[in-house]
N, CA and C of each residue as an Amber inpcrd file, in Angstrom:
protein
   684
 124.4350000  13.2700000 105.9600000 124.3450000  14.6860000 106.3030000
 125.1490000  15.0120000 107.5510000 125.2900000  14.0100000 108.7080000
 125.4040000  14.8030000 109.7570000 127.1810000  14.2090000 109.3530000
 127.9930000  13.5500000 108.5180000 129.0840000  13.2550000 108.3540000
 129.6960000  14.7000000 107.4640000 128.7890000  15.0540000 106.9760000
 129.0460000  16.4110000 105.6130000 128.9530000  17.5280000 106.9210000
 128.1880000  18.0710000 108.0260000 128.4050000  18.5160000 109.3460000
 129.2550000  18.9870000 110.1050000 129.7540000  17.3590000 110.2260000
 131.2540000  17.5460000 110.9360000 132.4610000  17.8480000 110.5620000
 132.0100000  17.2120000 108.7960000 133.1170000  17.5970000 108.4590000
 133.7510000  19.2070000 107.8440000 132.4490000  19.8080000 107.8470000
 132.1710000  21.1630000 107.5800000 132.4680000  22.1270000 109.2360000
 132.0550000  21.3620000 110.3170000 132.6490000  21.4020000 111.3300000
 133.8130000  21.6700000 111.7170000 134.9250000  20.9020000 111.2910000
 136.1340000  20.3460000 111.2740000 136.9690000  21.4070000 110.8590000
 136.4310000  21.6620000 109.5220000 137.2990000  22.5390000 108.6670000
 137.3070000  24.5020000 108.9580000 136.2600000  24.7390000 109.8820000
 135.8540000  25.5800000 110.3210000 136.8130000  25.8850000 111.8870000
 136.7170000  24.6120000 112.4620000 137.9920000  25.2070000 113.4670000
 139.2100000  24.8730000 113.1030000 139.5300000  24.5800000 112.3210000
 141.1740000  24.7360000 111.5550000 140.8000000  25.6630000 111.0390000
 140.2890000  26.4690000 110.4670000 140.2880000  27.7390000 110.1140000
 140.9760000  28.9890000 111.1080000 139.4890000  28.8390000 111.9780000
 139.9610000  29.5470000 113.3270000 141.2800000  29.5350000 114.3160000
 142.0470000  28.0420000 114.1190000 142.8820000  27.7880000 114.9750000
 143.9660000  28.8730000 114.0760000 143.8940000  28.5790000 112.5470000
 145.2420000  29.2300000 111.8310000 145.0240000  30.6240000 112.1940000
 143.9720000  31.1520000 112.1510000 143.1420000  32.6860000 112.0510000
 144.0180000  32.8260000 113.2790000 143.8110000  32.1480000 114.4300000
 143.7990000  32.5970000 115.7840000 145.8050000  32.6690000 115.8140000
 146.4290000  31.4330000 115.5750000 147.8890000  31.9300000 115.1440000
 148.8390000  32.3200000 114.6530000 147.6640000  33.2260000 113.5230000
 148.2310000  34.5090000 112.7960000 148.3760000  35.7310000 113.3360000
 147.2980000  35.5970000 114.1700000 147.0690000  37.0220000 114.5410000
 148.2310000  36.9620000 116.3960000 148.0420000  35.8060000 116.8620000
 149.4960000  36.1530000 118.2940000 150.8960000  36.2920000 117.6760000
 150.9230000  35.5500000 115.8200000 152.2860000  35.5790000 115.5360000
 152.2900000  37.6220000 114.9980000 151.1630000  37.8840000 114.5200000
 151.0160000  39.3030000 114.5130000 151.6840000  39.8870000 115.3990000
 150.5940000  40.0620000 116.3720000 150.6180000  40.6040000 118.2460000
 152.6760000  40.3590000 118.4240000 153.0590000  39.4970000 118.6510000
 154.2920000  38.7740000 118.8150000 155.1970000  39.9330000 118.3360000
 155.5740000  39.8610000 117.0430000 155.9400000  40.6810000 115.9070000
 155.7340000  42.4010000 116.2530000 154.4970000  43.0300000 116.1280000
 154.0580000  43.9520000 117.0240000 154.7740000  44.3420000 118.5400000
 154.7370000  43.6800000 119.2950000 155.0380000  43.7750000 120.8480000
 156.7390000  43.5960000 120.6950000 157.2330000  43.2270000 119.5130000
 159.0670000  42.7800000 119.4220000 159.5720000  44.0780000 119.1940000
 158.7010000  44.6200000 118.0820000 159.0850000  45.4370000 116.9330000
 158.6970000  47.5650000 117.7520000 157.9000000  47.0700000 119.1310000
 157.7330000  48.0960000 119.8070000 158.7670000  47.8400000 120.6080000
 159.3360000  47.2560000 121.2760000 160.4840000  47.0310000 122.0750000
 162.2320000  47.0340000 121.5620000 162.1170000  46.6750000 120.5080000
 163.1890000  47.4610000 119.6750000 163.3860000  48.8500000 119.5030000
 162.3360000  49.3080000 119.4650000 162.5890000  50.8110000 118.8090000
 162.4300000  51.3330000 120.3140000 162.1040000  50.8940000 121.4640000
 162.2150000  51.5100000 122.5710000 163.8680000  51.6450000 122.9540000
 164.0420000  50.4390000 122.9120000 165.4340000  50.1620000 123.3530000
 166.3990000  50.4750000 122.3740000 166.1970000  50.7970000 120.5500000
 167.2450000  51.4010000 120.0600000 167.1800000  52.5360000 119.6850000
 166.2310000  53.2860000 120.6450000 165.9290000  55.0750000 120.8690000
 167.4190000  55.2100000 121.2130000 168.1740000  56.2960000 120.9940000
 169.5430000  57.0630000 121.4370000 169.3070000  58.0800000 122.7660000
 170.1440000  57.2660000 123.5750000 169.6460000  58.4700000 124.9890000
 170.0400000  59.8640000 124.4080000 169.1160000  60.5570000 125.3640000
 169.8460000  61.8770000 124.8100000 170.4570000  62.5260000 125.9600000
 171.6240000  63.2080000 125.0690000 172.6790000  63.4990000 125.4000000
 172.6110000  65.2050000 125.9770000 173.1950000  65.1830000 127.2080000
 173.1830000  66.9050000 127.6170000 174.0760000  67.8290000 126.9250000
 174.1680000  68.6610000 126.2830000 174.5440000  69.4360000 125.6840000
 175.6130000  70.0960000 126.6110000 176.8130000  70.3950000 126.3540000
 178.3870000  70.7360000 126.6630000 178.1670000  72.2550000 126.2670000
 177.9170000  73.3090000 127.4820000 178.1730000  74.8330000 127.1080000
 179.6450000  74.5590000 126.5630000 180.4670000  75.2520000 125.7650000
 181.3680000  76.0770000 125.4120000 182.3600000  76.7280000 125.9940000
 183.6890000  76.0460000 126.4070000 184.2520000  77.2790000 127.3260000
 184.8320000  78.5020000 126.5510000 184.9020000  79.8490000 126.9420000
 185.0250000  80.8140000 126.0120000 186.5840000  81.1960000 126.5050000
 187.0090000  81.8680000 125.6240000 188.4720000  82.6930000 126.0450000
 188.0590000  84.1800000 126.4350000 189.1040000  84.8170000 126.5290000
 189.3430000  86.2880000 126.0290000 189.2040000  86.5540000 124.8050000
 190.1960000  85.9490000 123.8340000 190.2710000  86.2260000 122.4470000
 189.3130000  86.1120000 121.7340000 188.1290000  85.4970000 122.2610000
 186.8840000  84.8030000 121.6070000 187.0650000  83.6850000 121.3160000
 188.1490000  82.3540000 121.3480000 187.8380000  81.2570000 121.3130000
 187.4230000  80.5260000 121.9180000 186.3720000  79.1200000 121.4910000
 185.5470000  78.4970000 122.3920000 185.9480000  77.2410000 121.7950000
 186.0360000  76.3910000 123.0180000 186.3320000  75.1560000 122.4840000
 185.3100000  73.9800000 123.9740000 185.2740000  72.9880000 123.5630000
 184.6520000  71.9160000 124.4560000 185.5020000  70.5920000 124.5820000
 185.6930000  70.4900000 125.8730000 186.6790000  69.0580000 126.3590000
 185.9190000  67.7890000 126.1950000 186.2190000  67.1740000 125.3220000
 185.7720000  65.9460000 124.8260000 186.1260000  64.9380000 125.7680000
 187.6420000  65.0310000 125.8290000 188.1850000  64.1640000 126.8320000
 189.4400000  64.5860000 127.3840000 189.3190000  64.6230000 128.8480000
 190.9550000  65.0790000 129.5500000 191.9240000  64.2760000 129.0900000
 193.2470000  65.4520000 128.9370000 194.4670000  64.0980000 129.3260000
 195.2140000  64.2750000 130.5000000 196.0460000  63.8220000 130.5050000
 197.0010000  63.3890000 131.6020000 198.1720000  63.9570000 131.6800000
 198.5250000  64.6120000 132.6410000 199.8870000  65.1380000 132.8170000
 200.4140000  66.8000000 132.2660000 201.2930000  67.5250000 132.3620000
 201.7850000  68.3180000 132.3520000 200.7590000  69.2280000 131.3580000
 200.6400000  70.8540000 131.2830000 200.3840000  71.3700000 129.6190000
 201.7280000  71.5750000 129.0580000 201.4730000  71.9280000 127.6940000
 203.0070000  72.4200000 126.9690000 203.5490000  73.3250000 126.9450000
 204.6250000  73.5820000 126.9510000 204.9870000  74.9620000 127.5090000
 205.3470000  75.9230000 126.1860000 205.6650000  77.0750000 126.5040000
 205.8190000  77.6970000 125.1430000 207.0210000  77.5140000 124.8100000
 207.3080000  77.0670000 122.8280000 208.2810000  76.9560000 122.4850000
 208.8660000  75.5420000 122.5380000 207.4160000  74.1100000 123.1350000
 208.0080000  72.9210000 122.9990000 207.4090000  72.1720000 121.7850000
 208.2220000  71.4070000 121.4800000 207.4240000  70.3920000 120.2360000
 206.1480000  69.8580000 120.4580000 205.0260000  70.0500000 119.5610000
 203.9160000  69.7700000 120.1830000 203.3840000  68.7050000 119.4420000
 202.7190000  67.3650000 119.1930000 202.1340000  66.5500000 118.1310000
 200.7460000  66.3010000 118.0900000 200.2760000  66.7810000 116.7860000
 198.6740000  66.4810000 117.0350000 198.1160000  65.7290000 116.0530000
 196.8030000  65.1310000 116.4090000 196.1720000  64.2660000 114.9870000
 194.7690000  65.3930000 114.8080000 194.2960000  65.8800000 113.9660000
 193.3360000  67.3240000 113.8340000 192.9650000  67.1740000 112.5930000
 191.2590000  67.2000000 112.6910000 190.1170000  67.4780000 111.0420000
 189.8730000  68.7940000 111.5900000 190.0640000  69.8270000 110.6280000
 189.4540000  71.0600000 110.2120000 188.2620000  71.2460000 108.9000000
 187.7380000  71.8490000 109.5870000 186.3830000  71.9350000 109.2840000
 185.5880000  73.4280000 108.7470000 184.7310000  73.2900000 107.7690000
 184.4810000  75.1570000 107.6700000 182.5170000  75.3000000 108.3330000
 182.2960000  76.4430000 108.7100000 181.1630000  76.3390000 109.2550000
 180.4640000  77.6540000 108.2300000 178.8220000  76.7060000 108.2420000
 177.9630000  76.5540000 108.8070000 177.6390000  74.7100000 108.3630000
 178.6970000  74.5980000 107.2990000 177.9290000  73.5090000 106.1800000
 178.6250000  72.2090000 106.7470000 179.6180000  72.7310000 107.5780000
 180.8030000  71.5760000 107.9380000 181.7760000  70.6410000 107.0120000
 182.1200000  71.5860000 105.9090000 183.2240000  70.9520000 105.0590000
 184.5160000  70.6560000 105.7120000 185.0580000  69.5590000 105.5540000
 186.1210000  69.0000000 105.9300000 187.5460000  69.5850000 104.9700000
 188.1550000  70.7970000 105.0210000 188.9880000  71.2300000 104.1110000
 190.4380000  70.6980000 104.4590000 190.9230000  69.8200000 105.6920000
 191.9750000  69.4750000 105.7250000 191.7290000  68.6320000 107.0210000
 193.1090000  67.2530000 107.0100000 192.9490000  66.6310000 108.0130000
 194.2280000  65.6840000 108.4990000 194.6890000  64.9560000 109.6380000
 196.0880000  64.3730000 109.2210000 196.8050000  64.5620000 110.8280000
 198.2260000  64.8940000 110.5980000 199.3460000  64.6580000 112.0920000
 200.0210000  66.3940000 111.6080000 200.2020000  66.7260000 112.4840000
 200.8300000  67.9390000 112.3670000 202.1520000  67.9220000 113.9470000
 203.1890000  68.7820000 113.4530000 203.7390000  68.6910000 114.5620000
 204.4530000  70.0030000 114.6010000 204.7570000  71.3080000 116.1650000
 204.9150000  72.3940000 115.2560000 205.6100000  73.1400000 117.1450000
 206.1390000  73.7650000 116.5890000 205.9950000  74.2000000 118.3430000
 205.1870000  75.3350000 118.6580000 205.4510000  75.1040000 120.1130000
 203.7570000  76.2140000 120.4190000 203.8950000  77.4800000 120.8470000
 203.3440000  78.3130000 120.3510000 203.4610000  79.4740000 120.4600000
 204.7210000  80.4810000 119.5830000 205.1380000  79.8910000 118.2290000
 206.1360000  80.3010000 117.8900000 205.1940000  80.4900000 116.3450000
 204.1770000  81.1810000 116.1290000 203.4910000  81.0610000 114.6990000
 203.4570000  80.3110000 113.8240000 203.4530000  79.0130000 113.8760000
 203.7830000  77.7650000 112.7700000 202.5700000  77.9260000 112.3850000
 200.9880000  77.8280000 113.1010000 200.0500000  77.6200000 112.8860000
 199.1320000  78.9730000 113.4520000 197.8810000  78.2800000 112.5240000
 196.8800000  79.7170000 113.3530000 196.7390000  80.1270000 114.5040000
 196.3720000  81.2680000 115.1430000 196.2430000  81.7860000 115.9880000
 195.4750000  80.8300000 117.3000000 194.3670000  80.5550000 116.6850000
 193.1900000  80.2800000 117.2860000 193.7270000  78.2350000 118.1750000
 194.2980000  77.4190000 116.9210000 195.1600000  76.6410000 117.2320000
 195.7750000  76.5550000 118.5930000 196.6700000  77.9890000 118.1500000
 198.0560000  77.6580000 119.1410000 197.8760000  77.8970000 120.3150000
 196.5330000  78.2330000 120.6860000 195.7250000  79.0010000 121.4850000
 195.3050000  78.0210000 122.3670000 194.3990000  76.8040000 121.6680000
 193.9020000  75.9900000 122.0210000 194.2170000  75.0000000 122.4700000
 195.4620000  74.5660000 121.7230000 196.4320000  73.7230000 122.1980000
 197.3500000  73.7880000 123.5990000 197.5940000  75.4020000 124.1700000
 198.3840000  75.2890000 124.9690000 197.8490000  74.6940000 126.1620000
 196.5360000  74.6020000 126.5370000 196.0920000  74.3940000 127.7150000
 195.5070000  73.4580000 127.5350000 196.1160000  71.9810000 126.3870000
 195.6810000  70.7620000 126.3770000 196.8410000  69.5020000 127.4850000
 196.5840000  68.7940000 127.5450000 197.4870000  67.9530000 127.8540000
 197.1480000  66.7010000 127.3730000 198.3920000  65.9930000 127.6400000
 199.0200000  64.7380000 126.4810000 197.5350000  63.6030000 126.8030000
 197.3970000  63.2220000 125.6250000 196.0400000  62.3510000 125.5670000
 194.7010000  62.7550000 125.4010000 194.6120000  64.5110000 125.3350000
 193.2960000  64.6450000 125.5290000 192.5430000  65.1260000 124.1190000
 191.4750000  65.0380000 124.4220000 190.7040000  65.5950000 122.6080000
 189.8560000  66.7170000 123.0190000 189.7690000  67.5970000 121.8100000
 188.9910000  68.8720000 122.3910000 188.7890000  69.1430000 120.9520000
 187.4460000  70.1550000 121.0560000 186.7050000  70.6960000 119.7070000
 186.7670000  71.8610000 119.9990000 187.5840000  72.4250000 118.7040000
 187.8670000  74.2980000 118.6550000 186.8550000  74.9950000 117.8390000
 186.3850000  75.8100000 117.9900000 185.5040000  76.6130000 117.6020000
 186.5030000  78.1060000 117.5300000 186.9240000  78.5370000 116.0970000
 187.8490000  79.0240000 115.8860000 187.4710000  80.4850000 114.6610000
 187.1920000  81.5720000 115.4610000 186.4920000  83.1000000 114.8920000
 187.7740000  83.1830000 113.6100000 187.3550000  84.0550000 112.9000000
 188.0120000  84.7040000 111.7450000 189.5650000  85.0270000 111.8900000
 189.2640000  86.2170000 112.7550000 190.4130000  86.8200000 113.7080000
 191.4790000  85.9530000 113.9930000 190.9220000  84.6370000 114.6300000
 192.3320000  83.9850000 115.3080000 192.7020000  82.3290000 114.0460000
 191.9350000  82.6500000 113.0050000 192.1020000  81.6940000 111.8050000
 192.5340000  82.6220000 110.5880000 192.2120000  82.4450000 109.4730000
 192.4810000  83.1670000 108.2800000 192.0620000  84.5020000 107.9980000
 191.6110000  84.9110000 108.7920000 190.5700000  86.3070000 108.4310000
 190.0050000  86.3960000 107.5480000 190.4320000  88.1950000 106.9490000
 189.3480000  88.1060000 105.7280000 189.8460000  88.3490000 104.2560000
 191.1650000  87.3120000 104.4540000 191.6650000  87.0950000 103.2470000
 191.5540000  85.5500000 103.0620000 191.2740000  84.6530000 103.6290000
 190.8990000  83.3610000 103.9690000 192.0210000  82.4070000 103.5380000
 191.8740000  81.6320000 102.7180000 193.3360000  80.7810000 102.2860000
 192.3050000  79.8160000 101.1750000 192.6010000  80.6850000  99.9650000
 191.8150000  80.1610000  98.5000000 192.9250000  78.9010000  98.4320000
 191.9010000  77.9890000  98.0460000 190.3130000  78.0670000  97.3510000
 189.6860000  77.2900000  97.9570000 190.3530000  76.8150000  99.4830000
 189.7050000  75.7340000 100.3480000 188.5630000  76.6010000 101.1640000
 189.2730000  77.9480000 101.8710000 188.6910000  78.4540000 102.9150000
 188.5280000  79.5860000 102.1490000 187.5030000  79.9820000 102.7190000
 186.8250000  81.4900000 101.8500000 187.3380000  82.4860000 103.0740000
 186.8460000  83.8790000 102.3480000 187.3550000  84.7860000 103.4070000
 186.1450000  85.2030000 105.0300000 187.1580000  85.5000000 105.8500000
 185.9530000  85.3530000 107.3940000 185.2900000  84.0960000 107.6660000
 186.1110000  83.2060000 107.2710000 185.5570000  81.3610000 107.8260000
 185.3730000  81.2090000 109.1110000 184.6320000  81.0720000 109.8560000
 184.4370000  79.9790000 110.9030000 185.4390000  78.8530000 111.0500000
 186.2020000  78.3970000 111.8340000 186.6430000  76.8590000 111.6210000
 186.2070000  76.0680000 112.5880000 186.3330000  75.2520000 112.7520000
 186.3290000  73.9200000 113.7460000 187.3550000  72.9060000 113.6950000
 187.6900000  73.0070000 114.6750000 189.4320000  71.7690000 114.6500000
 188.7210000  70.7090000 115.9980000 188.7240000  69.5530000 115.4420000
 189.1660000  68.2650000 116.3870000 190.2680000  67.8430000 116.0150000
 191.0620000  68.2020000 117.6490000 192.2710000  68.0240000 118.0180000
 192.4500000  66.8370000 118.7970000 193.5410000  66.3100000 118.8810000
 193.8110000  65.0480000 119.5730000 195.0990000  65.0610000 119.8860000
 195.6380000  65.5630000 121.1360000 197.1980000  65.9650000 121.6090000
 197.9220000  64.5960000 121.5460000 198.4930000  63.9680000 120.8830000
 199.3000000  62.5320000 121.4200000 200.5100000  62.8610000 122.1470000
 201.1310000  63.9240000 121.6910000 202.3100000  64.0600000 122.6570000
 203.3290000  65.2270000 122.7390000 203.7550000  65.3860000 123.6060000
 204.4510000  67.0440000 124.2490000 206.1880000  66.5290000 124.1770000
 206.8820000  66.9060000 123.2100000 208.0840000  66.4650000 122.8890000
 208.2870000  66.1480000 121.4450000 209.8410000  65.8730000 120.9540000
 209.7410000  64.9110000 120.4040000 209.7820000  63.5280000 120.4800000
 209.8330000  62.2330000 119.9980000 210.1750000  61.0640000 120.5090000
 210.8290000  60.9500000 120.9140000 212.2200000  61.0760000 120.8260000
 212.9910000  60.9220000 121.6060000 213.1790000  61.4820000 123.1250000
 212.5200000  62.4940000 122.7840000 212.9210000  63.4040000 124.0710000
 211.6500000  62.8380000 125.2380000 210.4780000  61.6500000 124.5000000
 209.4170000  61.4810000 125.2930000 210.1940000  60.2760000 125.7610000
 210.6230000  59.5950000 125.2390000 211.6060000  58.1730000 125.4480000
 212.4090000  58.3840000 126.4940000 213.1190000  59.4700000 126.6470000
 214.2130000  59.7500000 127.3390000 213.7000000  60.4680000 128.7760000
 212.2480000  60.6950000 129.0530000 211.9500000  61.4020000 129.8770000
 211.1060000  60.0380000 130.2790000 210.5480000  58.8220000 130.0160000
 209.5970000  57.7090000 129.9390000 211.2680000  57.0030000 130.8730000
 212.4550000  56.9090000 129.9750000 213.4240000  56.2800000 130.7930000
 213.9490000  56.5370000 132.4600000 214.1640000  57.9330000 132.3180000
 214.3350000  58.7730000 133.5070000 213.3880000  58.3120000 134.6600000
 212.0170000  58.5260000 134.0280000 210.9650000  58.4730000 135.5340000
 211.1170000  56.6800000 135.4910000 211.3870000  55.9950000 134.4870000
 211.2220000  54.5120000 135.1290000 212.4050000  54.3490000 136.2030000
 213.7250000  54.8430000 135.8150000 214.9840000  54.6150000 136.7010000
 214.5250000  55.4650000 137.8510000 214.6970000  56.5810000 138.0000000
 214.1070000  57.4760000 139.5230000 213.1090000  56.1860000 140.0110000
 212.6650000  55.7400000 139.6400000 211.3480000  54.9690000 140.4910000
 211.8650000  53.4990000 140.9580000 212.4900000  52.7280000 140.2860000
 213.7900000  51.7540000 140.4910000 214.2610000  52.1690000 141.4940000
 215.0320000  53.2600000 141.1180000 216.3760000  53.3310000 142.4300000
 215.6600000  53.4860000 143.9230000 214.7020000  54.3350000 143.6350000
 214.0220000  54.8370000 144.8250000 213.3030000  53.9580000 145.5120000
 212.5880000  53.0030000 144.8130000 212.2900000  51.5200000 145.0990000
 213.4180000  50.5360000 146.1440000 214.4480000  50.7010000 145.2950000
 215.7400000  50.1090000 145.6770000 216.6260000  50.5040000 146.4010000
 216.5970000  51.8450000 146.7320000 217.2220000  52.7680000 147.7940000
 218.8930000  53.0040000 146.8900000 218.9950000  53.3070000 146.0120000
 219.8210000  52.9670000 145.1350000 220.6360000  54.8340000 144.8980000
 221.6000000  55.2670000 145.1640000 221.5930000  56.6120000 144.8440000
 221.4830000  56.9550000 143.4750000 221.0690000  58.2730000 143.2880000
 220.4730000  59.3350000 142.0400000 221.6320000  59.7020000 140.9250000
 223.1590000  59.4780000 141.4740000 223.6650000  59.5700000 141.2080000
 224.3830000  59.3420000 139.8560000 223.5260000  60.0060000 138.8540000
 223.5910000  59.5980000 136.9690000 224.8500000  59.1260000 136.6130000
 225.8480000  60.1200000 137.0530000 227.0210000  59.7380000 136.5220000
 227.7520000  58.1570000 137.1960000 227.5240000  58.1950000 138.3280000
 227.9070000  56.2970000 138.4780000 227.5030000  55.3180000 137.9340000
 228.3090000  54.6300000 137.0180000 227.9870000  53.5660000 136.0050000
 227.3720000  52.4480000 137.0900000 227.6320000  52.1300000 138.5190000
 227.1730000  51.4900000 139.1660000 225.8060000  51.8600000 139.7730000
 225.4610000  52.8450000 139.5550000 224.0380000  53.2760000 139.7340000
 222.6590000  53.4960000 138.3580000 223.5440000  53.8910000 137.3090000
 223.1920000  54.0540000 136.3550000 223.7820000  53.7010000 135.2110000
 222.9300000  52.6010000 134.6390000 223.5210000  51.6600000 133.5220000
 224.3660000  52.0200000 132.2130000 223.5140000  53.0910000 131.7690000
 224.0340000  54.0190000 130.7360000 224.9690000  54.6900000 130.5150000
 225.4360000  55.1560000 132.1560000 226.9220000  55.4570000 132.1070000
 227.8280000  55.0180000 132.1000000 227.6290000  53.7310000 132.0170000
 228.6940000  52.8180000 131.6960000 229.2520000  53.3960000 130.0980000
 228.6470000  53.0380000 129.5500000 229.1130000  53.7370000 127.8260000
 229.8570000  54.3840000 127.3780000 230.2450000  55.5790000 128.6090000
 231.2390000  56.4220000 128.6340000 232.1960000  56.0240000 128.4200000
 232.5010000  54.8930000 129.3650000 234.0430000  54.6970000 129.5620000
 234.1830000  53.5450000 128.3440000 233.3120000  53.3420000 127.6930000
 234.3090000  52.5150000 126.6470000 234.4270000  53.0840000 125.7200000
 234.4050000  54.5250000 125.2610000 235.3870000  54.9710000 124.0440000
 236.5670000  54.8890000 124.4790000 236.8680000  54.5360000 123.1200000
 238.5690000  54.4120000 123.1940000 239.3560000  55.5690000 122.8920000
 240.4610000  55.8210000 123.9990000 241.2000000  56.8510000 123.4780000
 241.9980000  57.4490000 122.4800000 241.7460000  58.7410000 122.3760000
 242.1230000  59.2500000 121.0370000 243.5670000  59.3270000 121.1450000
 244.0950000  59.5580000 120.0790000 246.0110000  59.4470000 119.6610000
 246.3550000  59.8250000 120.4530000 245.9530000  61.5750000 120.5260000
 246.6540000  62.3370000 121.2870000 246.8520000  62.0010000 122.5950000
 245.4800000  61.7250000 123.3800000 245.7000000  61.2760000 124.8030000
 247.0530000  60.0120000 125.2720000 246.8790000  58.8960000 123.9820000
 247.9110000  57.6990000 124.0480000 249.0980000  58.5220000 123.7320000
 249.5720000  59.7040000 122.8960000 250.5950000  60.4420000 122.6830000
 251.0200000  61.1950000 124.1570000 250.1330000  61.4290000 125.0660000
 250.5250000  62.3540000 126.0600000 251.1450000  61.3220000 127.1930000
 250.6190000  60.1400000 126.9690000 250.6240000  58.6890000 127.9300000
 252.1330000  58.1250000 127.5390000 252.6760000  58.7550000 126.4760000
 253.7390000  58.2010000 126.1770000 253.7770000  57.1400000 125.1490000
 252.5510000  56.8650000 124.3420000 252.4520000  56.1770000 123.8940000
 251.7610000  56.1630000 122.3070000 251.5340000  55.3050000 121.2850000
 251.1400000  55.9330000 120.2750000 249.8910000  55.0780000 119.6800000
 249.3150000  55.2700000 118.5770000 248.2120000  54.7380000 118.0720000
 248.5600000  52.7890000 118.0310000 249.7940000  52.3380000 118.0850000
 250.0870000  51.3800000 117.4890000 250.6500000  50.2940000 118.7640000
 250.7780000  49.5770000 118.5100000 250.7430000  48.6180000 120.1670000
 252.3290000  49.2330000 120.5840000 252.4110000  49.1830000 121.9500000
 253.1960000  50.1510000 122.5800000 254.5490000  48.6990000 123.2240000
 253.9740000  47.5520000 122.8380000 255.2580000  46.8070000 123.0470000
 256.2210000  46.7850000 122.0730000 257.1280000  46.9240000 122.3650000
 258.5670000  46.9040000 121.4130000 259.1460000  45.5570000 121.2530000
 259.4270000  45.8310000 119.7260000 259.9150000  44.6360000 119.0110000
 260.6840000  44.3440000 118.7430000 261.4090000  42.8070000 118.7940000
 262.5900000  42.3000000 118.9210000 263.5010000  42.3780000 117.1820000
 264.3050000  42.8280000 118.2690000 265.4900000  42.5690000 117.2150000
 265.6600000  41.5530000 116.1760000 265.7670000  41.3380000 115.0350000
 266.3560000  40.4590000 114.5810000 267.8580000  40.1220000 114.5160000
 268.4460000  39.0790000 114.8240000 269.4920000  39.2400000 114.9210000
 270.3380000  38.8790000 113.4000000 271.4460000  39.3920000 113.0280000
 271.8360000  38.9910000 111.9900000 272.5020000  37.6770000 111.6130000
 272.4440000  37.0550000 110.4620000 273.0880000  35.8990000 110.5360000
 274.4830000  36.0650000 109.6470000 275.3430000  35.2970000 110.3010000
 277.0830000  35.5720000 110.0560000 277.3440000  35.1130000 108.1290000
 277.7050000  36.0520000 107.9600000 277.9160000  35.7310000 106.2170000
 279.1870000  34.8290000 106.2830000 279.3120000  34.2760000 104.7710000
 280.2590000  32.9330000 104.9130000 281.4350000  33.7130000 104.3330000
């Protein structure tokens, strides 16, 4: 009896022991699974008033850029999703490139764009008036749309002309570094002008020189040989 006891004993705190490390692997699990959801709560975020225009457009600076705005009438390049409101359909999206202030694009756009600079992103909030009005542009945009444009300025120029203005400020900063004069046209100051001088001259100039397209040394006589 008292062996049937213990062993009834026995089996009673292995019971309890499993009981007892079910329930901390519970607790455990519990106390993980509250600390997750604490920590993958989303801070919240302060809400960005709207800056307004005159015209009624409102747009919000996502992110500044850097350097100059565009002026009217320069090549402008953008990456931009347009959007229709209240439902937020995405009716167009992509690279556009257009100059500013010369009507390529909507009102509300060209608007928005001028007082961006290179690098920055901004969200247009774009009335009837300065988008399609109230003839809209079937069968994407209905008439009196709302729009919304995220814009993304990459750059004020064309490439080349950003290349060539990227070259300029690196040399100004060289020379000036180097105490080097400004002086563009000296091939000894400025590399590029070297280039100049190796076209080769045209006829006419070798014609005025006295001279002609064809090598200007003169050629020997042959002399004749005496017949028999």
């Amino acid at each position: 009896m008292k062996r049937k006891t213990a062993m009834g004993g026995s089996k009673k705190r292995r019971a309890n022991s499993s009981r007892n490390n079910a329930e901390e692997a519970a607790n455990a699990e519990g106390n993980l699974s509250e600390k997750q959801n604490i920590q993958g709560k989303p801070k919240s975020r302060a809400k960005v008033a709207p800056c307004s225009t005159e015209s009624g457009l409102q747009y919000v600076e996502a992110k500044a850029g850097n350097g100059p705005n565009p002026k009217h009438g320069q090549n402008v390049f953008i990456r931009y999703k347009g959007m229709i409101m209240p439902n937020g359909y995405e009716f167009d999206s992509g690279t556009l490139q257009f100059h500013l202030g010369k009507g390529e694009v909507i009102a509300g756009l060209d608007e928005g764009v001028a007082t961006m600079r290179p690098g920055g992103m901004r969200k247009l909030l774009i009335p009837p008036h300065l988008g399609y009005g109230s003839s809209g542009a079937p069968p994407k945009i209905p008439p009196n749309a709302v729009l919304v444009f995220d814009v993304d300025l990459k750059r004020i120029g064309t490439r080349r002309e950003v290349a060539e203005a990227r070259e300029n400020a690196q040399w100004a900063a060289f020379s000036k570094k180097r105490g080097i004069s400004e002086d563009w046209a000296d091939e000894k100051t400025h590399p590029g002008a070297a280039n100049k001088k190796r076209n080769p001259k045209s006829s006419e100039q070798m014609s005025s020189e006295g001279g002609s397209g064809a090598s200007s040394t003169p050629k020997k006589k042959r002399k004749k040989e005496p017949t028999a």
